[in-house]
VMD Tcl script that draws the C-alpha trace (Angstrom):
set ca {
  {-13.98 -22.87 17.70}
  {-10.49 -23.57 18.84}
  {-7.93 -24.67 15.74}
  {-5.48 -26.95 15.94}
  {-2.15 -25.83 17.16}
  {-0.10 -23.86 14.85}
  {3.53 -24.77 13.42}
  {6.20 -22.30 12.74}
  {5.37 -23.16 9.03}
  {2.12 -21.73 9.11}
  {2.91 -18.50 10.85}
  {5.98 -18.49 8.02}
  {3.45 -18.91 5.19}
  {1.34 -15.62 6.82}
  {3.53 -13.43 7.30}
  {5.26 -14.26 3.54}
  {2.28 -13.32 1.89}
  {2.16 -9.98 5.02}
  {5.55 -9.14 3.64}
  {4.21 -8.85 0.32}
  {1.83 -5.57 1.01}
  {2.75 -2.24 -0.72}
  {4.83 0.51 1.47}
  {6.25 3.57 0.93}
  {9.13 3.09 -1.25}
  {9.18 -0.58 -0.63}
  {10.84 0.17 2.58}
  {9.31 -2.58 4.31}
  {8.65 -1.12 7.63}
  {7.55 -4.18 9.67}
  {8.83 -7.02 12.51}
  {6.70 -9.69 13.41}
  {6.95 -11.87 16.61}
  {5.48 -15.73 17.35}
  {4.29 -16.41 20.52}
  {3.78 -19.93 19.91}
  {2.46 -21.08 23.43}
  {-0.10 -18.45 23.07}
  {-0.80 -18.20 19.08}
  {-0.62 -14.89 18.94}
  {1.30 -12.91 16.54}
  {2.31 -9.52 17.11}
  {3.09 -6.55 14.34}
  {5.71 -4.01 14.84}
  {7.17 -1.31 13.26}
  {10.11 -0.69 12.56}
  {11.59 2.51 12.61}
  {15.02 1.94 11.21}
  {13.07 2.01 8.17}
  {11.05 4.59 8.32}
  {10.99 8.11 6.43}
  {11.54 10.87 9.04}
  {11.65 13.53 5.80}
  {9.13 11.76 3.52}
  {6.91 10.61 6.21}
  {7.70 12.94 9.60}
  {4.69 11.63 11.23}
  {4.95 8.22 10.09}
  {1.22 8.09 8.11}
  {2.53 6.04 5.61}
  {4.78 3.99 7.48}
  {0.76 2.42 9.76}
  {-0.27 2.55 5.96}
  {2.59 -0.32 5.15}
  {2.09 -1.98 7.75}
  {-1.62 -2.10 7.87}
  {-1.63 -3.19 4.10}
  {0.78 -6.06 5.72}
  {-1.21 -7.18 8.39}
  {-4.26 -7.22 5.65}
  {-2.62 -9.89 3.97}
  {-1.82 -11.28 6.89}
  {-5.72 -11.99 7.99}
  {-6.11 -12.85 4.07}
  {-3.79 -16.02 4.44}
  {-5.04 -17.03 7.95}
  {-8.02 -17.38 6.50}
  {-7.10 -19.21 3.63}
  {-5.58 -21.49 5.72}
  {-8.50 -22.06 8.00}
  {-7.85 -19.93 10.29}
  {-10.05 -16.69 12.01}
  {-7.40 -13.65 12.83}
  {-9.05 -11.46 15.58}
  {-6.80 -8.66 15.52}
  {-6.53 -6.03 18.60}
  {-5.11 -2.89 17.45}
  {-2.70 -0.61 19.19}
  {-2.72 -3.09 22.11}
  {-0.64 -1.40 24.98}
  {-0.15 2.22 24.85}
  {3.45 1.82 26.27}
  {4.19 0.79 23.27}
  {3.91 2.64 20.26}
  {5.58 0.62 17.75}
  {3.45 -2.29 18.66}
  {0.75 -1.79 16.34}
  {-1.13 -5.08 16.21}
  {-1.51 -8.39 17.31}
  {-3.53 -10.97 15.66}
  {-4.75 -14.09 17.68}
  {-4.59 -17.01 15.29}
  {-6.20 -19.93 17.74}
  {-9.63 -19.81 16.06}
  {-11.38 -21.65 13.09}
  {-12.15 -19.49 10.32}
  {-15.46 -19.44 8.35}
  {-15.39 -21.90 5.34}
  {-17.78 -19.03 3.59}
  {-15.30 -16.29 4.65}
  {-14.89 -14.06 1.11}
  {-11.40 -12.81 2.31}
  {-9.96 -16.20 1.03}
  {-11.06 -15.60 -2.51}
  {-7.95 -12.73 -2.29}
  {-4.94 -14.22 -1.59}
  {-4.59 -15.30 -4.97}
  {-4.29 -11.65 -5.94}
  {-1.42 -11.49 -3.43}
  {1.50 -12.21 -5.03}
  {-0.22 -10.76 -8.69}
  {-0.66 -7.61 -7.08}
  {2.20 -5.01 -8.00}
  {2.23 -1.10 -8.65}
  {1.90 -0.16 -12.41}
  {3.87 2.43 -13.02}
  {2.90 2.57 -17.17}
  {0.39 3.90 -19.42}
  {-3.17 2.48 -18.72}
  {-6.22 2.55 -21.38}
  {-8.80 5.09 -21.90}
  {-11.08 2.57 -21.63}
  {-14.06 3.12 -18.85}
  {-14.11 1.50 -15.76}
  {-17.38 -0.33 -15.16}
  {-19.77 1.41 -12.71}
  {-20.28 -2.64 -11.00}
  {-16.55 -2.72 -10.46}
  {-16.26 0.83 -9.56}
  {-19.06 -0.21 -6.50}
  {-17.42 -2.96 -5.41}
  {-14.18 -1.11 -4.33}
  {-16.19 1.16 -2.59}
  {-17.78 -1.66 -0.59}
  {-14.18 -3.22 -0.17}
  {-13.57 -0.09 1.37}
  {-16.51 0.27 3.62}
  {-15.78 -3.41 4.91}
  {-12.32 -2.10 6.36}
  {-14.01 0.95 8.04}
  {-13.06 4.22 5.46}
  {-14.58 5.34 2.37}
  {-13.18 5.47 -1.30}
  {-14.36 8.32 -3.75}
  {-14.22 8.22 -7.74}
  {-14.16 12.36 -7.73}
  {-15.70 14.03 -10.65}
  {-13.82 15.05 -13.47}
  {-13.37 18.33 -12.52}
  {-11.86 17.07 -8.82}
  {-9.77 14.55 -10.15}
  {-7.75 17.85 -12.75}
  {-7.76 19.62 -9.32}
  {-6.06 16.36 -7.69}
  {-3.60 16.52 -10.53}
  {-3.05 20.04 -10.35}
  {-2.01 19.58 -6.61}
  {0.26 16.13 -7.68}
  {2.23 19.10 -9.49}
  {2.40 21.43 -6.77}
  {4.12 18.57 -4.45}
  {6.22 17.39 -7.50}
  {7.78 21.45 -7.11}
  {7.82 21.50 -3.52}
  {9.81 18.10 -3.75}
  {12.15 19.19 -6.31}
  {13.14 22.36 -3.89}
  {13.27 19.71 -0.61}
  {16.61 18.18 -0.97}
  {16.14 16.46 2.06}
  {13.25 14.61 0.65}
  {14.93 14.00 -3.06}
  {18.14 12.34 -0.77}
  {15.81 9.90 1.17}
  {14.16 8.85 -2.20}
  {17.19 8.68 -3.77}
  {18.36 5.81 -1.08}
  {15.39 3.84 -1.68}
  {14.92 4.40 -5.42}
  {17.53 2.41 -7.27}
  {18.45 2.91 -10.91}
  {20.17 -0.24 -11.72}
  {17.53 -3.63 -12.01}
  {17.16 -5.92 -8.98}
  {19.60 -8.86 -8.73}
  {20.99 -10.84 -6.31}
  {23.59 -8.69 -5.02}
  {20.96 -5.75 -4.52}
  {18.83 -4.85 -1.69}
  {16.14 -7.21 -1.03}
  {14.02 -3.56 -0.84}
  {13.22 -0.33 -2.55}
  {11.92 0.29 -5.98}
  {14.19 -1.25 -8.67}
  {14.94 0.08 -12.42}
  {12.83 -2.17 -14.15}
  {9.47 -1.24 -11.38}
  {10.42 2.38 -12.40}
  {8.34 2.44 -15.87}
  {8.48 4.88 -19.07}
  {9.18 8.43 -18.20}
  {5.86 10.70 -18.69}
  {5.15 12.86 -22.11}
  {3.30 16.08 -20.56}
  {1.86 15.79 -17.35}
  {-1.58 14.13 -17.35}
  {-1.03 11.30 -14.94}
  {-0.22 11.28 -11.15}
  {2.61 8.64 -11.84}
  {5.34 10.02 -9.57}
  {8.61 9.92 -11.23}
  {10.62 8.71 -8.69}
  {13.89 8.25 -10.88}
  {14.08 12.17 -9.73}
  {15.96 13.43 -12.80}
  {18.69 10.35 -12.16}
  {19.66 8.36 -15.42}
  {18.41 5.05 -15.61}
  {19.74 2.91 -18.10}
  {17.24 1.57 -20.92}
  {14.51 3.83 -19.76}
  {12.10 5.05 -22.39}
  {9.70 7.77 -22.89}
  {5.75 7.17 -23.24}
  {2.35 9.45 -23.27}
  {-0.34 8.53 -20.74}
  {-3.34 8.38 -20.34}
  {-5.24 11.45 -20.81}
  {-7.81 11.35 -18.40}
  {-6.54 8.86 -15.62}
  {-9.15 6.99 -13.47}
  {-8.49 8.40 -9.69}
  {-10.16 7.40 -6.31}
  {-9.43 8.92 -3.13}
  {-9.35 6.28 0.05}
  {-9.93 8.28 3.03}
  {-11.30 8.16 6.92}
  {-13.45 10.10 9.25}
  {-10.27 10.69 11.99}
  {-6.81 11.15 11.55}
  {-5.11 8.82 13.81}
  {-2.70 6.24 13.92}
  {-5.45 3.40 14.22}
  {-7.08 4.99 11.44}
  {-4.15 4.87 9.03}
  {-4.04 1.19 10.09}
  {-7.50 0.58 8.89}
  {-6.61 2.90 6.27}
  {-3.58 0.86 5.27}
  {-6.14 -2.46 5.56}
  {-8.76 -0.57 3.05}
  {-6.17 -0.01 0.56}
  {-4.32 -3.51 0.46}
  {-8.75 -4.89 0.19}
  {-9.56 -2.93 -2.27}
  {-6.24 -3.50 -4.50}
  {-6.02 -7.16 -3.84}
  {-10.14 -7.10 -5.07}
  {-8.76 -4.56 -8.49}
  {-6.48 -7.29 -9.02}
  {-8.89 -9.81 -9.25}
  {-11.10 -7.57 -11.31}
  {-8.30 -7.59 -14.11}
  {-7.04 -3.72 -13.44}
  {-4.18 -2.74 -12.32}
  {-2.93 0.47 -10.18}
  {-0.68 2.49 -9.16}
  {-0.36 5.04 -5.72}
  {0.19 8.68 -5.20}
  {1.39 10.12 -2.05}
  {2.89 13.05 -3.04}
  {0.16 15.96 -2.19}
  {-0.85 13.47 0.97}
  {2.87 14.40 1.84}
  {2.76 18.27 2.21}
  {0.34 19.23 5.43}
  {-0.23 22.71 3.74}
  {-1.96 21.03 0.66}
  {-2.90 17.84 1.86}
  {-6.51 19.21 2.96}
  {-7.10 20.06 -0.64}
  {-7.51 16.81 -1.75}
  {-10.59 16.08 -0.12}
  {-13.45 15.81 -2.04}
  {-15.63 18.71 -0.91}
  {-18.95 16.65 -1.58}
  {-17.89 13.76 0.23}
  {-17.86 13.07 3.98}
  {-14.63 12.04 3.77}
  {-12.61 14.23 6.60}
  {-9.08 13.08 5.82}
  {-7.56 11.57 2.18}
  {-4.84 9.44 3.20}
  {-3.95 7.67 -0.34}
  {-4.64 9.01 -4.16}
  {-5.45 5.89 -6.43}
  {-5.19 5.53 -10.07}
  {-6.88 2.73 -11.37}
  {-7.41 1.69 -14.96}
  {-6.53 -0.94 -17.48}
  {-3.05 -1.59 -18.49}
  {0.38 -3.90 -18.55}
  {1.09 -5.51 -14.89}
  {3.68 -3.52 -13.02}
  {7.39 -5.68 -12.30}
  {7.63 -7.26 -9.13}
  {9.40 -5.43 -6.38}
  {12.35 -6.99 -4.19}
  {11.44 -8.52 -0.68}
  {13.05 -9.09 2.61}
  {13.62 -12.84 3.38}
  {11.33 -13.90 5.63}
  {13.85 -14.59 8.10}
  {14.86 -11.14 8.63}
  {11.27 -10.20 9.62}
  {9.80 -12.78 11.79}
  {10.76 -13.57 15.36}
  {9.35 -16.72 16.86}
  {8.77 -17.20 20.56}
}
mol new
graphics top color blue
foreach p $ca { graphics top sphere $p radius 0.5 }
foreach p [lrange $ca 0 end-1] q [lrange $ca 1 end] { graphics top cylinder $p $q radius 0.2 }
display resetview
């Protein structure tokens, strides 16, 4: 069924809540375009802001965006609409790396609508979570959040998840001799709070959290030995709740499903009542990254480390004004 045509409004409204996905140090690596006569919206990336030492091959960057363009299909449909997205649509042009057709009528019954409340509660937690268990019926249904996006999520045993922590380590050494890669997260990572006359992107003071006691949680520090004013100490949690979100290939339409399976199964976390944070850091170094894998699992390629758990909400991160993102035709 055809839906009525669609004002710039609407499309504003979508790709506000897009704009609100995670992304590699906030960076915000996405352009939208409006074709209005044709109701088809088109997601780009955008390289200016991507992370050539970071991210060389720019897996994180399709994770960003496909986390984006998961919100994206979570307000169409909350607005009525059904988003049938084409990935990868012309292969002239790689940064072209969706476009969603908006025209049709979304199911009433459509479960994705039940998220986008989670959308704007949704933030990284960079703080001490709870011992407490996580129950086995929540547990499930993030795995089936995953499935529904096309890529599996893990909860590894507890002898995997030391070995995942053990490698979070390793890349927090490799990264402290790489000061190509400490530079580029320096730019991003700021140590003063947000405010009006900061970037509308990166990772503020106050998103930051307590620096770690010992080293039993995969909470990157990103502060990277800077001073940041105010900033305490805290312990964490001694046996952190990880999953691993992974895919069969290792392609650039798979880190955009991959990139849809993480912002589904955080947005459905959220509603749960946990809270998360990401780590990227072993995904980061080729030469380790196949060690993350859980060898039990039929999971060929890890392409984001999840701790999940109970704890405070994590601060709000800053965002690009709409305007700056969205091109309307």
């Amino acid at each position: 069924m055809t839906a009525p045509t669609l004002d710039t409004s609407a499309v504003t409204a979508f790709v506000e809540d897009a704009t609100a996905a995670p992304s590699l140090h906030n960076a915000q690596p996405w352009k939208f375009r409006f074709h209005r006569d044709s109701g088809i919206l088109r997601l780009y990336a955008d390289l200016e802001r991507a992370l050539p030492k970071t991210d060389p091959d720019n897996r994180g960057l399709h994770l960003g965006c496909g986390a984006a363009l998961f919100n994206l299909r979570v307000a169409a449909v909350a607005a009525g609409r059904e988003p049938a997205v084409r990935f990868l649509p012309d292969d002239s042009d790689p940064v072209l790396l969706a476009e969603v057709d908006l025209t049709g009528s979304a199911s009433p019954d459509d479960p994705l609508a039940l998220l986008q409340p989670a959308i704007r509660r949704r933030h990284t937690s960079r703080h001490p979570f709870l011992e407490d268990d996580i129950p086995e019926v929540l547990r499930d249904g993030l795995c089936v959040s995953a499935h529904l996006e096309g890529t599996r999520l893990v909860f590894p045993d507890a002898w995997h998840a030391d070995s995942v922590l053990d490698l979070v380590h390793d890349a927090e050494c490799r990264e402290a001799w790489a000061p190509g890669v400490r530079a580029e997260t320096a730019q991003w990572v700021r140590t003063a709070p947000s405010g009006e006359s900061l970037p509308r992107d990166g990772i503020p003071a106050e998103a930051l959290g307590p620096g770690q006691w010992g080293a039993s949680s995969p909470v990157r520090d990103l502060a990277g030995g800077r001073k940041v004013a105010g900033r305490g100490w805290a312990p964490f949690e001694r046996r952190p709740h990880i999953a691993l979100l992974g895919t069969a290939q290792d392609h650039p339409v798979d880190w955009l499903r991959a990139g849809q399976a993480l912002e589904r199964v955080w947005l459905q976390a959220t509603a749960d009542g946990l809270v998360a944070s990401l780590t990227s850091q072993p995904l980061e170094w080729p030469e380790i990254r196949w060690a993350v894998r859980d060898p039990t699992s039929a999971m060929a390629h890890v392409q984001m480390v999840l701790r999940l758990g109970y704890g405070p909400e994590g601060q709000p991160t800053p965002r690009r004004p709409v305007a700056e993102v969205l091109e309307v035709l």
